[in-house]
N, C-alpha and C positions, 0 to 999 in steps of 0.2 A: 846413247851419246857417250863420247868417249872422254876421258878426266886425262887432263894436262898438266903434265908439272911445268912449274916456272922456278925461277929463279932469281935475285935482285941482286945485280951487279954494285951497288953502291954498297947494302946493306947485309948481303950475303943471305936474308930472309928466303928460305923456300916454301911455297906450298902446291896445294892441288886443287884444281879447278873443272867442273862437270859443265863442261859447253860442246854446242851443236860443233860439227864440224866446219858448216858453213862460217860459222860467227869469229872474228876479226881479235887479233891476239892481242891479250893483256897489255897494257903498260905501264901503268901506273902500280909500285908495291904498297900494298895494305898498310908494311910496320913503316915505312918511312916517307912515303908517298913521295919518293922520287921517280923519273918517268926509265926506269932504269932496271922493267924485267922485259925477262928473256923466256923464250919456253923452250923446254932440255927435252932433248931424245932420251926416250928410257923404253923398259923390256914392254912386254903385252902382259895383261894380266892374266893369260891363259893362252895353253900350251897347247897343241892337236899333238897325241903321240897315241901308239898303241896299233892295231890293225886295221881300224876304219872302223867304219859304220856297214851293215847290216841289213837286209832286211826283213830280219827276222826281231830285232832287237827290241823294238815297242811293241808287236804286235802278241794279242791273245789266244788262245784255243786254237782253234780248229785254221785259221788265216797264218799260224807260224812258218808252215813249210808250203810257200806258192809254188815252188816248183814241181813239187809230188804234186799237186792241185794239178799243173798244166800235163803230167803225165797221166794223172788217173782220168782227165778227161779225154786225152788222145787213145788212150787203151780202150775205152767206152765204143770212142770211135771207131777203130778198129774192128773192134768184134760186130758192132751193128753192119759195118759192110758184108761182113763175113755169112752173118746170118742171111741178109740179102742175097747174097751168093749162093746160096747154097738151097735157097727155095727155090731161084730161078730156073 
């Protein structure tokens, strides 16, 4: 759920409010209880920067490098034809 600032136009009172998104904006203020808040655009509380995500990033032991996985199984492959081939 995402926290909403407001503000009261009468009484200059700010604060911050944890409501669903669906759910229907303040208007009444707390300190003065006139019908006379408003709710202010402000920044996100976090940032995406840096190079992304991964996916190697959560993963343990032996599951870290899937790609060398999908390679060391095609090599496998490989050679069993080869051996096939070669008793033919």
């Amino acid at each position: 759920m995402p926290i909403y600032e407001y503000e009261c136009k009468a009484c200059g009172q700010r604060l911050e409010k944890l409501q669903k998104i669906s759910a229907a904006p303040l208007t009444d203020c707390p300190a003065c209880e006139a019908p006379e808040l408003s709710r202010l655009v402000s920044a996100a509380g976090f940032r995406l920067a840096g190079g992304g995500w991964y996916e190697t990033d959560f993963k343990s032991g032996g599951k870290k490098n899937l790609a060398g996985d999908a390679g060391g199984s095609a090599q496998s492959g490989s050679s069993s034809s080869k051996k096939e081939g070669a008793a033919a």
